[in-house]
PQR file with spaces between the fields and no chain letter, atoms N, CA, C, O and H, PARSE charges and radii, in Angstrom:
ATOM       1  N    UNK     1     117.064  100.521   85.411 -0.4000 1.5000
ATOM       2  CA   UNK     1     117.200   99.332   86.221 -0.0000 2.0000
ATOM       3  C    UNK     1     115.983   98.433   85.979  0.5500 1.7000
ATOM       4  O    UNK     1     114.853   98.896   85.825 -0.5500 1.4000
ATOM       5  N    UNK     2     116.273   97.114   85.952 -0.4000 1.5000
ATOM       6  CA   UNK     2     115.076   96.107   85.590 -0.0000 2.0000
ATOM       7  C    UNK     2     114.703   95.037   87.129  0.5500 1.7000
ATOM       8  O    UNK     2     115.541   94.456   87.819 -0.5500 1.4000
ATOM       9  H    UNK     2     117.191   96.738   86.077  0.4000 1.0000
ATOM      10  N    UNK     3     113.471   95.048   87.284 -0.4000 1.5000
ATOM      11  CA   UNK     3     113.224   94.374   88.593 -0.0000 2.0000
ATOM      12  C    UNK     3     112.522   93.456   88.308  0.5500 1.7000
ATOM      13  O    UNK     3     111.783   93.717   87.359 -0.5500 1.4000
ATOM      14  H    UNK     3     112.790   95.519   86.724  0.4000 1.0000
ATOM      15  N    UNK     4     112.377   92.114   88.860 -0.4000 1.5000
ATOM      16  CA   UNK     4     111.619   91.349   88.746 -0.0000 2.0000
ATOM      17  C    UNK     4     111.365   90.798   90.209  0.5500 1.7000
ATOM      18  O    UNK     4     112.136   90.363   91.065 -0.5500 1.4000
ATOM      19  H    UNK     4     112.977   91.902   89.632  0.4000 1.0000
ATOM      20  N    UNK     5     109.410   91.058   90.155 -0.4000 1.5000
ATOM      21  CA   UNK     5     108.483   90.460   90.970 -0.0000 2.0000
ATOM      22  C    UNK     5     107.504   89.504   91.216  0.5500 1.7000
ATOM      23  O    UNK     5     106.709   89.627   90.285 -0.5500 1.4000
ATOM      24  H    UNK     5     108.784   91.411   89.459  0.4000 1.0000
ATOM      25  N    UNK     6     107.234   88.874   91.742 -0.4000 1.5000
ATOM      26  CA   UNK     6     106.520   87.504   91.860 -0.0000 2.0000
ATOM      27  C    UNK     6     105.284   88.033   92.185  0.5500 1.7000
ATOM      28  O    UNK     6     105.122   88.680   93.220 -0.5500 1.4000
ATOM      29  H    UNK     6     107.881   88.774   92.498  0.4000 1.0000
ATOM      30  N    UNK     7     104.138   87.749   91.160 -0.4000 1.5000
ATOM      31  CA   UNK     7     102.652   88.617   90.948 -0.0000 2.0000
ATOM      32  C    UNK     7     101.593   86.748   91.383  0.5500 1.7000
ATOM      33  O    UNK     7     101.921   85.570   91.238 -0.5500 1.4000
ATOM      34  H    UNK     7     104.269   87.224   90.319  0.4000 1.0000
ATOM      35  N    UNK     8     100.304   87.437   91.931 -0.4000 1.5000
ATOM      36  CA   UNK     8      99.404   86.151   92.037 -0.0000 2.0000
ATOM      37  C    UNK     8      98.350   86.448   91.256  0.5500 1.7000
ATOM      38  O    UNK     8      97.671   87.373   91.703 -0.5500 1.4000
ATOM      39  H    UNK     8     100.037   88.394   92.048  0.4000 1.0000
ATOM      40  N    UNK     9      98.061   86.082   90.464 -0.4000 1.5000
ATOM      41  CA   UNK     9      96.805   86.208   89.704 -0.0000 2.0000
ATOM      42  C    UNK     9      95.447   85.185   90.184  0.5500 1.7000
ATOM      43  O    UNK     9      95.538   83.964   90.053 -0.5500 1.4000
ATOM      44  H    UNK     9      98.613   85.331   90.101  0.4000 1.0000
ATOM      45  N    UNK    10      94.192   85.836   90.749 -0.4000 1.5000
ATOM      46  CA   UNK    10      93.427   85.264   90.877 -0.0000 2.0000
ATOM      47  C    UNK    10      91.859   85.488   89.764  0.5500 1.7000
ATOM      48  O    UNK    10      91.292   86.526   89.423 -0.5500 1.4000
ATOM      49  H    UNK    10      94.117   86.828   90.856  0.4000 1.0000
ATOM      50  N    UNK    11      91.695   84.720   89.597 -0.4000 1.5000
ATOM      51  CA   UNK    11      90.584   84.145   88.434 -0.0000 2.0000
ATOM      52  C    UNK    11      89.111   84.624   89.206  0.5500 1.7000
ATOM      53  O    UNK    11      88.453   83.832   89.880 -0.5500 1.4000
ATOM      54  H    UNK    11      92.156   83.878   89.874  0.4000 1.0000
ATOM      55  N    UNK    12      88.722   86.042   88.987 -0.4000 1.5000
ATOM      56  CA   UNK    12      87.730   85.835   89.566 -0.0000 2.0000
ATOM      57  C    UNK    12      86.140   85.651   88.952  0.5500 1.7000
ATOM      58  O    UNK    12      86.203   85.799   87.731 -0.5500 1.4000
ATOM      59  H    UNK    12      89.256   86.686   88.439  0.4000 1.0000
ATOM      60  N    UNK    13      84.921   85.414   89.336 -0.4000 1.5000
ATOM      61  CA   UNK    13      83.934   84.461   89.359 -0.0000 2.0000
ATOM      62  C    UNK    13      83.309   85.197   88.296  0.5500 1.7000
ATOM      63  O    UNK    13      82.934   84.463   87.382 -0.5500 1.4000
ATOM      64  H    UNK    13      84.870   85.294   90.327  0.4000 1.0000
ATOM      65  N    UNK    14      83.093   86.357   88.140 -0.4000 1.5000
ATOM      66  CA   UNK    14      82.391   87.246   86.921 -0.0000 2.0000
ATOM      67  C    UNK    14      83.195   87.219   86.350  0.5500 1.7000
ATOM      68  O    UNK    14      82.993   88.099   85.513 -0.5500 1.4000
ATOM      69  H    UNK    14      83.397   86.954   88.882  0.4000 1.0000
ATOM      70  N    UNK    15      84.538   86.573   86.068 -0.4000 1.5000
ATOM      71  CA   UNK    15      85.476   86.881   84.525 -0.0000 2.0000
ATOM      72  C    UNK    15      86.597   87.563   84.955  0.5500 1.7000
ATOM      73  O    UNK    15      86.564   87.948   86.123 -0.5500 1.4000
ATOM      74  H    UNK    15      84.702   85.858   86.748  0.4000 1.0000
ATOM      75  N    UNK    16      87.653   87.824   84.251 -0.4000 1.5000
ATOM      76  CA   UNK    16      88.897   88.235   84.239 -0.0000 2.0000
ATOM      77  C    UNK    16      89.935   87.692   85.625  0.5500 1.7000
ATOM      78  O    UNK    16      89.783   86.649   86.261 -0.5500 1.4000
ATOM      79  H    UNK    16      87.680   87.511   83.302  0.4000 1.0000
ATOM      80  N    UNK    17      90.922   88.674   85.825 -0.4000 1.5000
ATOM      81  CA   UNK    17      92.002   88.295   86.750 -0.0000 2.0000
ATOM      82  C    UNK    17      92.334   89.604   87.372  0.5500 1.7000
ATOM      83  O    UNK    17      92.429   90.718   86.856 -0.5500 1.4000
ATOM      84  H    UNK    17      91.046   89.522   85.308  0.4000 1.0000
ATOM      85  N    UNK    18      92.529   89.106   88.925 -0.4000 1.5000
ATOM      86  CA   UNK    18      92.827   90.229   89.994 -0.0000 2.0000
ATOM      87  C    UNK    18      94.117   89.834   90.156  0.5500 1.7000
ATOM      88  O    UNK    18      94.467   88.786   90.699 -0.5500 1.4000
ATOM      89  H    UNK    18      92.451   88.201   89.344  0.4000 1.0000
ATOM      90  N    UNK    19      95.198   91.097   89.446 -0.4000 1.5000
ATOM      91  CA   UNK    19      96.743   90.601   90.126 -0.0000 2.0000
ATOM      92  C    UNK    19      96.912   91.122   91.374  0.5500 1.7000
ATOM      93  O    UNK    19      95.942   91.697   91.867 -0.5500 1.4000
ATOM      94  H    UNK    19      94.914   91.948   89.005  0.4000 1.0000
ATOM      95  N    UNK    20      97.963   91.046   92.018 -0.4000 1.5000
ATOM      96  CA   UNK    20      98.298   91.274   93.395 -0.0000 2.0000
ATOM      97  C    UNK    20      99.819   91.029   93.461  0.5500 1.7000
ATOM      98  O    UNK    20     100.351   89.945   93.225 -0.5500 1.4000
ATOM      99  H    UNK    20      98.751   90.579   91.617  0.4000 1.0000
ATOM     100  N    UNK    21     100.554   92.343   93.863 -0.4000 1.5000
ATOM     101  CA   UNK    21     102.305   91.735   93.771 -0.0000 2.0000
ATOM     102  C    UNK    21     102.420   91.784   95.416  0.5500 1.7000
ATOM     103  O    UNK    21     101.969   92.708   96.093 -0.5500 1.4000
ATOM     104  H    UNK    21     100.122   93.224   94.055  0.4000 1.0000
ATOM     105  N    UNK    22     102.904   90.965   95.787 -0.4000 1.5000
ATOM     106  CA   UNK    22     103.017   90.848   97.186 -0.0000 2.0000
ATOM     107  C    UNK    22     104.260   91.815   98.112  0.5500 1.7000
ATOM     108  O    UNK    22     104.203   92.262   99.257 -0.5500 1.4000
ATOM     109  H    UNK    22     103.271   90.214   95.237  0.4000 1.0000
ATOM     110  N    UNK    23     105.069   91.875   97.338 -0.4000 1.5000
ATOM     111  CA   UNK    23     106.244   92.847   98.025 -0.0000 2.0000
ATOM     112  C    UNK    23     106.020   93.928   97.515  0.5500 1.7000
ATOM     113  O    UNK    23     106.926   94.735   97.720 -0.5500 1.4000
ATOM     114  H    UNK    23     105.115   91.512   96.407  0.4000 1.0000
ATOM     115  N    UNK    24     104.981   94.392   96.782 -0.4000 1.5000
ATOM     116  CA   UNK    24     104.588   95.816   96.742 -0.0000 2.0000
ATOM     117  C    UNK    24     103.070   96.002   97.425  0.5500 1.7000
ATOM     118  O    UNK    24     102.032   96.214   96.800 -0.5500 1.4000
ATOM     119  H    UNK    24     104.245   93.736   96.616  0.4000 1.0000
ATOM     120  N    UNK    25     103.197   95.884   98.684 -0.4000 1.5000
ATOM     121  CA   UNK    25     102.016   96.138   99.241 -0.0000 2.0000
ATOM     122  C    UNK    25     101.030   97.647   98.268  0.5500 1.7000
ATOM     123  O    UNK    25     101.577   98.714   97.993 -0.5500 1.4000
ATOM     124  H    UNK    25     104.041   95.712   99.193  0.4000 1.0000
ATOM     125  N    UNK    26      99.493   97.292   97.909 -0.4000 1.5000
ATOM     126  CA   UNK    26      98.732   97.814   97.577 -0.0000 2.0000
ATOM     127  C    UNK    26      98.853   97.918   96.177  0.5500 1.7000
ATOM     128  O    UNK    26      98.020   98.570   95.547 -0.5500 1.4000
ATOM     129  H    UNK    26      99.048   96.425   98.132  0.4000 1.0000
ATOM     130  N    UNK    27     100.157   97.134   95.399 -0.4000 1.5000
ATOM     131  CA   UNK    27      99.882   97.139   94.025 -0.0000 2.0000
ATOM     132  C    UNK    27      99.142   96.200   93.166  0.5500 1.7000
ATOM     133  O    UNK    27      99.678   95.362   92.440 -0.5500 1.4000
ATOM     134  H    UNK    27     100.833   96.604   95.911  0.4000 1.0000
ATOM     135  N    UNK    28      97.916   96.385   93.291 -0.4000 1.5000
ATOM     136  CA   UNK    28      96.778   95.621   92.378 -0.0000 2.0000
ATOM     137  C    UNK    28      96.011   96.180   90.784  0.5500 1.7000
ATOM     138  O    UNK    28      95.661   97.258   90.305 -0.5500 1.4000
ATOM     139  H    UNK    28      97.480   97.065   93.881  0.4000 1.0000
ATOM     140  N    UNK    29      96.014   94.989   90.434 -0.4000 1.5000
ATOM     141  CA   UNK    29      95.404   95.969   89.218 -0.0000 2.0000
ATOM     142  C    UNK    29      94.577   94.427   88.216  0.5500 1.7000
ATOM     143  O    UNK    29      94.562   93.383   88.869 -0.5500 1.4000
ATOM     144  H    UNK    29      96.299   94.112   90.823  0.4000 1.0000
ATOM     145  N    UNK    30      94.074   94.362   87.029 -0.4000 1.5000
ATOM     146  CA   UNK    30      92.981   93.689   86.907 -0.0000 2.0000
ATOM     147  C    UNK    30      93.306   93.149   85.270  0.5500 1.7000
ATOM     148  O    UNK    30      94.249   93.795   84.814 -0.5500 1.4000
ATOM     149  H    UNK    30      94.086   95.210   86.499  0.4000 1.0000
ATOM     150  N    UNK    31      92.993   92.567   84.708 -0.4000 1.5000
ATOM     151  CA   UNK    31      92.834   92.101   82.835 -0.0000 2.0000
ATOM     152  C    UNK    31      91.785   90.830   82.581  0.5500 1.7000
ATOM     153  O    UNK    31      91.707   89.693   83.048 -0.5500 1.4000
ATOM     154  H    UNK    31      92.227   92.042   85.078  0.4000 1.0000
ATOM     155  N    UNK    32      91.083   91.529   81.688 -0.4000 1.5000
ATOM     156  CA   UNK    32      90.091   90.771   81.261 -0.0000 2.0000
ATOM     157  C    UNK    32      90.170   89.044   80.947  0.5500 1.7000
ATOM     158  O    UNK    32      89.268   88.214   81.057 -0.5500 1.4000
ATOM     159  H    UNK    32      91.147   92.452   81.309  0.4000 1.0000
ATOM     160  N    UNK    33      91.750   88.837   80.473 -0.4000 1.5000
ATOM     161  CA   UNK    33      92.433   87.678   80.496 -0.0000 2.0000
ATOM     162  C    UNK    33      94.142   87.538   80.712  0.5500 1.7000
ATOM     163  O    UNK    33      94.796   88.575   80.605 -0.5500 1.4000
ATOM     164  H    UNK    33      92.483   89.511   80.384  0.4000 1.0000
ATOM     165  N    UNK    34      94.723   86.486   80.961 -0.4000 1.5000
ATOM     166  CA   UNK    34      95.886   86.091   81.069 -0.0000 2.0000
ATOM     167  C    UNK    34      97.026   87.324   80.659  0.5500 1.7000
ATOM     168  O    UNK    34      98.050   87.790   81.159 -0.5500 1.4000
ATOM     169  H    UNK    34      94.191   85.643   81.048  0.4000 1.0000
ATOM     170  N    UNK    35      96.439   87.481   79.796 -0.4000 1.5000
ATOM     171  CA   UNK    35      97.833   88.372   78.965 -0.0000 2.0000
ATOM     172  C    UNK    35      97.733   89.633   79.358  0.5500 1.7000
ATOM     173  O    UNK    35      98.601   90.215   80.008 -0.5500 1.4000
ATOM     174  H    UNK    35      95.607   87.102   79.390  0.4000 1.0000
ATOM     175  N    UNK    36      96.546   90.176   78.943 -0.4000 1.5000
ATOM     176  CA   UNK    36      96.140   91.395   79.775 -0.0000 2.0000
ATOM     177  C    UNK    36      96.280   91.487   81.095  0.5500 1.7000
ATOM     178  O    UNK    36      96.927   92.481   81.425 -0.5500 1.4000
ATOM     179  H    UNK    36      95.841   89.703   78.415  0.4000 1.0000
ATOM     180  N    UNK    37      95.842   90.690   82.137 -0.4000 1.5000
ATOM     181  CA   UNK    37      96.629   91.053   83.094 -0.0000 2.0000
ATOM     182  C    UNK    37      98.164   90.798   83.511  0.5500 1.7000
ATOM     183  O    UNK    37      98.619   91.144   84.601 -0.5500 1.4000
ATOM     184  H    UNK    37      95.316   89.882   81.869  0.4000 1.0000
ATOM     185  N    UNK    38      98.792   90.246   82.654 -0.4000 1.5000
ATOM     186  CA   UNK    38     100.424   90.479   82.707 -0.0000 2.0000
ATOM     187  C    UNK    38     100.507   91.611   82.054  0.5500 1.7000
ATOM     188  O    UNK    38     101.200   92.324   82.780 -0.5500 1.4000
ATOM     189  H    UNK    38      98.422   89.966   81.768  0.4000 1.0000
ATOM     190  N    UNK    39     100.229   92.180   81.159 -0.4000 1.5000
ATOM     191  CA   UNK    39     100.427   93.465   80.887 -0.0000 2.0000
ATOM     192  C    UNK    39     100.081   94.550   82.002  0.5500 1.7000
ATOM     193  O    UNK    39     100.884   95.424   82.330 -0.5500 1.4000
ATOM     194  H    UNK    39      99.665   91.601   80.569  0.4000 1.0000
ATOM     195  N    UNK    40      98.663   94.394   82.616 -0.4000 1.5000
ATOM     196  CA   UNK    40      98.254   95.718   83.287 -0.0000 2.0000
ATOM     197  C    UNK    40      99.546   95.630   84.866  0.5500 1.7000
ATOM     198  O    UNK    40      99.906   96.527   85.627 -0.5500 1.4000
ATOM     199  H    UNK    40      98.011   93.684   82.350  0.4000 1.0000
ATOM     200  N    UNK    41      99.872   94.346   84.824 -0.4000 1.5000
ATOM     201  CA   UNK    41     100.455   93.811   86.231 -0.0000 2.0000
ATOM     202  C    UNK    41     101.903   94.063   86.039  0.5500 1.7000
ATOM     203  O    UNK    41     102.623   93.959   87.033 -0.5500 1.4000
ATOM     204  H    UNK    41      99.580   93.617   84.205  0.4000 1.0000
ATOM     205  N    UNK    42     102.496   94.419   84.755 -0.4000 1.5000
ATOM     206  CA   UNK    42     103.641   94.835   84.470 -0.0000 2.0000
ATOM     207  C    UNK    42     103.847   96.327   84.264  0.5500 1.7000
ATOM     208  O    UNK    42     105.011   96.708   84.388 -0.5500 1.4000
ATOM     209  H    UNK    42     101.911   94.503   83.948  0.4000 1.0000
ATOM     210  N    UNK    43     102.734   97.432   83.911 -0.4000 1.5000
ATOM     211  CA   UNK    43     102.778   98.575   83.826 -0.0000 2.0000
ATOM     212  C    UNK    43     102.264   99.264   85.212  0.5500 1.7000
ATOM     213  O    UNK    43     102.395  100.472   85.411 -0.5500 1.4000
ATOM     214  H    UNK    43     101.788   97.123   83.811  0.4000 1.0000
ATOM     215  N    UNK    44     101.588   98.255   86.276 -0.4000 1.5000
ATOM     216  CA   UNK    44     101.186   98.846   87.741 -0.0000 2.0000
ATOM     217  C    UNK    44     102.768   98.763   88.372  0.5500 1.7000
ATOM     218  O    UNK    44     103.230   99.689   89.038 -0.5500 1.4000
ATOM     219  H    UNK    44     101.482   97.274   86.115  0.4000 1.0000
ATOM     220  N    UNK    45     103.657   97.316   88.016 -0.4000 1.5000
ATOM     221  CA   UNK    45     105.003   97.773   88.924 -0.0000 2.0000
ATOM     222  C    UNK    45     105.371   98.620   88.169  0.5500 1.7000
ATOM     223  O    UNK    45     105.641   99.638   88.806 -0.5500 1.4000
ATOM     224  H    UNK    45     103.281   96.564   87.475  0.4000 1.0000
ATOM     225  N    UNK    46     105.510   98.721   87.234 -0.4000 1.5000
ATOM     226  CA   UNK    46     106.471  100.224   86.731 -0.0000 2.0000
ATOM     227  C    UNK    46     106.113  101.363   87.366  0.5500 1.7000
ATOM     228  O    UNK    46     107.082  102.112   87.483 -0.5500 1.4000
ATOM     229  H    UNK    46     105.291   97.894   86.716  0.4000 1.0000
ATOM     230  N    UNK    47     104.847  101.911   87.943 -0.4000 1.5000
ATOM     231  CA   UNK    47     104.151  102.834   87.922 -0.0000 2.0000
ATOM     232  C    UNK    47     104.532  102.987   89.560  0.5500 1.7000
ATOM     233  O    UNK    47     105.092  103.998   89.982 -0.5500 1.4000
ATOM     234  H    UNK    47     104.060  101.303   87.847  0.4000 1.0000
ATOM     235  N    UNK    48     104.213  102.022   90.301 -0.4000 1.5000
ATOM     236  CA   UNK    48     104.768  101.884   91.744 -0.0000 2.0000
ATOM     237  C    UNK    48     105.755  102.524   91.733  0.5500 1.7000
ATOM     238  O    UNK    48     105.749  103.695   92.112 -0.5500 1.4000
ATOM     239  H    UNK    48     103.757  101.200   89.959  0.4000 1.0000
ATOM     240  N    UNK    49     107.180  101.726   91.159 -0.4000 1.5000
ATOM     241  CA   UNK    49     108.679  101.683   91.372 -0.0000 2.0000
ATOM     242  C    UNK    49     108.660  103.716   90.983  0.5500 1.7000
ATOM     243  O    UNK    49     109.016  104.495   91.868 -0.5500 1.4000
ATOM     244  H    UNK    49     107.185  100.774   90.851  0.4000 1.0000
ATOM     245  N    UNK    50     108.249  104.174   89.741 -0.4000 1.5000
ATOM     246  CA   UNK    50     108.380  105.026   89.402 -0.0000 2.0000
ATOM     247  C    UNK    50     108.144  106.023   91.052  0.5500 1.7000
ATOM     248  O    UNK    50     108.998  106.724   91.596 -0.5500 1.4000
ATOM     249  H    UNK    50     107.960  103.542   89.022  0.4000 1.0000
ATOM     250  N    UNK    51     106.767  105.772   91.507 -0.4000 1.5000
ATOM     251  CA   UNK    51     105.916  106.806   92.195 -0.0000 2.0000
ATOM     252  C    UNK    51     107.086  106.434   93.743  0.5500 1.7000
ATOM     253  O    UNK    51     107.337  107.423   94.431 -0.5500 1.4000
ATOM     254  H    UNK    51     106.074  105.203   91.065  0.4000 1.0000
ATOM     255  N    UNK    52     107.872  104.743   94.301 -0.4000 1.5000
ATOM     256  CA   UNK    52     108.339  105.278   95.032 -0.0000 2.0000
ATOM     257  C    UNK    52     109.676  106.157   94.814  0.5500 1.7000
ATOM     258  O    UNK    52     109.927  107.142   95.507 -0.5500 1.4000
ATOM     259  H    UNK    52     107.669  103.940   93.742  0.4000 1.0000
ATOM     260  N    UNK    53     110.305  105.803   94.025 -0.4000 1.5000
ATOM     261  CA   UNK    53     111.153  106.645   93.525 -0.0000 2.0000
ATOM     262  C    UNK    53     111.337  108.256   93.815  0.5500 1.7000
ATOM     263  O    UNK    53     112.268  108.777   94.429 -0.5500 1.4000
ATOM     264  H    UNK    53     110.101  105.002   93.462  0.4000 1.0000
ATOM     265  N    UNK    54     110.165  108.930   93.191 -0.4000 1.5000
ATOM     266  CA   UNK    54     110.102  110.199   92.773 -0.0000 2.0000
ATOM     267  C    UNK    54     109.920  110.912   94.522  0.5500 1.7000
ATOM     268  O    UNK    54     110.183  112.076   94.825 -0.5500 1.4000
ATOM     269  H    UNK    54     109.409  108.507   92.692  0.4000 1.0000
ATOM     270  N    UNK    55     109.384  109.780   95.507 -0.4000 1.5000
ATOM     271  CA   UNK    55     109.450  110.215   96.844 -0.0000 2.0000
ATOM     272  C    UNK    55     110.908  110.241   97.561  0.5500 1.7000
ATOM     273  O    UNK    55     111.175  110.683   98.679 -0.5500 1.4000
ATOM     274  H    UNK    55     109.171  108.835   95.261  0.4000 1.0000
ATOM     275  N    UNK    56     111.634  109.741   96.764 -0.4000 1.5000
ATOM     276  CA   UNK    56     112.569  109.210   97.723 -0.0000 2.0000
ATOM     277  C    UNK    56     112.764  108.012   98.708  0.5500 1.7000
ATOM     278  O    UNK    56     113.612  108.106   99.595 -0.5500 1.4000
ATOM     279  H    UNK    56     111.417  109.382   95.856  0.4000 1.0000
ATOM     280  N    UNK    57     112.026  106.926   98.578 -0.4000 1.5000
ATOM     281  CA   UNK    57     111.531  105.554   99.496 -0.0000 2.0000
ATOM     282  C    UNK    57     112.158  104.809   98.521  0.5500 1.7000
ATOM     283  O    UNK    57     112.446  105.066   97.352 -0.5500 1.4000
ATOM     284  H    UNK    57     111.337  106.849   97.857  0.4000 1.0000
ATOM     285  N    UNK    58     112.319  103.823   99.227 -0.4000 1.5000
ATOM     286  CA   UNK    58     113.368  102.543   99.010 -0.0000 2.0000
ATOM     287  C    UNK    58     112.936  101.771   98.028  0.5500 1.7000
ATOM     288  O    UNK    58     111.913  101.391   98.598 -0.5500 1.4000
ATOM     289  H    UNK    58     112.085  103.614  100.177  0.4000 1.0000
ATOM     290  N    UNK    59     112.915  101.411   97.337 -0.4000 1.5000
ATOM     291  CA   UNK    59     112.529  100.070   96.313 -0.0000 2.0000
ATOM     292  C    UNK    59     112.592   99.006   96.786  0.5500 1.7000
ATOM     293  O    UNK    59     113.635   98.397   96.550 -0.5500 1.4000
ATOM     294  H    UNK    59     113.746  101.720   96.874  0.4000 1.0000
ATOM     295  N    UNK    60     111.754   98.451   97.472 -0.4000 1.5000
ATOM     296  CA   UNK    60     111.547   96.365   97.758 -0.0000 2.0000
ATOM     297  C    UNK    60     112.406   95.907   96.702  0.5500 1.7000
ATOM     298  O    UNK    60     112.497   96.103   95.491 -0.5500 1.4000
ATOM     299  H    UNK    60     110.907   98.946   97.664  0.4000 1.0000
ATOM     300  N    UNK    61     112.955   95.288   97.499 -0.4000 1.5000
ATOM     301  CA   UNK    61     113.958   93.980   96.700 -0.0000 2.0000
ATOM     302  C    UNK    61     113.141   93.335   95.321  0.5500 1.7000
ATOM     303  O    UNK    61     111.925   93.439   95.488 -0.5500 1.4000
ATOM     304  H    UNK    61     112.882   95.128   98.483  0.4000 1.0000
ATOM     305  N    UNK    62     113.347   92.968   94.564 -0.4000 1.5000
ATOM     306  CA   UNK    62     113.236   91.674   93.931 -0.0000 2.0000
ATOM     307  C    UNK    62     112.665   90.460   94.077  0.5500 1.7000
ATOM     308  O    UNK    62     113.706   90.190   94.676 -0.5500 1.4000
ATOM     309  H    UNK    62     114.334   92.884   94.429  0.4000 1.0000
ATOM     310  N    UNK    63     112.195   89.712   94.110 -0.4000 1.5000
ATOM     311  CA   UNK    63     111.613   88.351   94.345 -0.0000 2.0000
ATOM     312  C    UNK    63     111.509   87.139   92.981  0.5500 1.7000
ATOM     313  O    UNK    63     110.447   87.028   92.370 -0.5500 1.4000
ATOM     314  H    UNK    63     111.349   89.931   93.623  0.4000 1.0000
ATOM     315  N    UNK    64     112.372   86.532   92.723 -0.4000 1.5000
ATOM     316  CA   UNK    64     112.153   85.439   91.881 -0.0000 2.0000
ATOM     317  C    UNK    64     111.689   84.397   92.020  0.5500 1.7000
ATOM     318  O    UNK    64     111.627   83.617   91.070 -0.5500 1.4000
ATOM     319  H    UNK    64     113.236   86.622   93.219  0.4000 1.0000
């Protein structure tokens, strides 16, 4: 199954980017630049979805 989530990337002051997906409360994760953090911010939801999964908990909707 393929999900798509609406991520905020903030630019922070020593360099790189702090993502943050909002309907996955506590899924954050970081890239030195742009791309990198769409990458690290695309393998943290996988990693979420996976971990709620394997509990048995619901998967958050989608957000486009």
């Amino acid at each position: 199954m393929q999900y798509t989530y609406k991520i905020l990337l903030h630019k922070e002051p020593e360099g790189g980017y702090t993502v943050s997906v909002p309907a996955l409360p506590g899924c954050i994760t970081y890239g030195e630049d742009i791309d990198e953090a769409m990458i690290m911010a695309k393998d943290a939801v996988e990693l979420y979805i996976e971990e709620l999964h394997s509990r048995g908990e619901s998967i958050p909707r989608c957000f486009l």
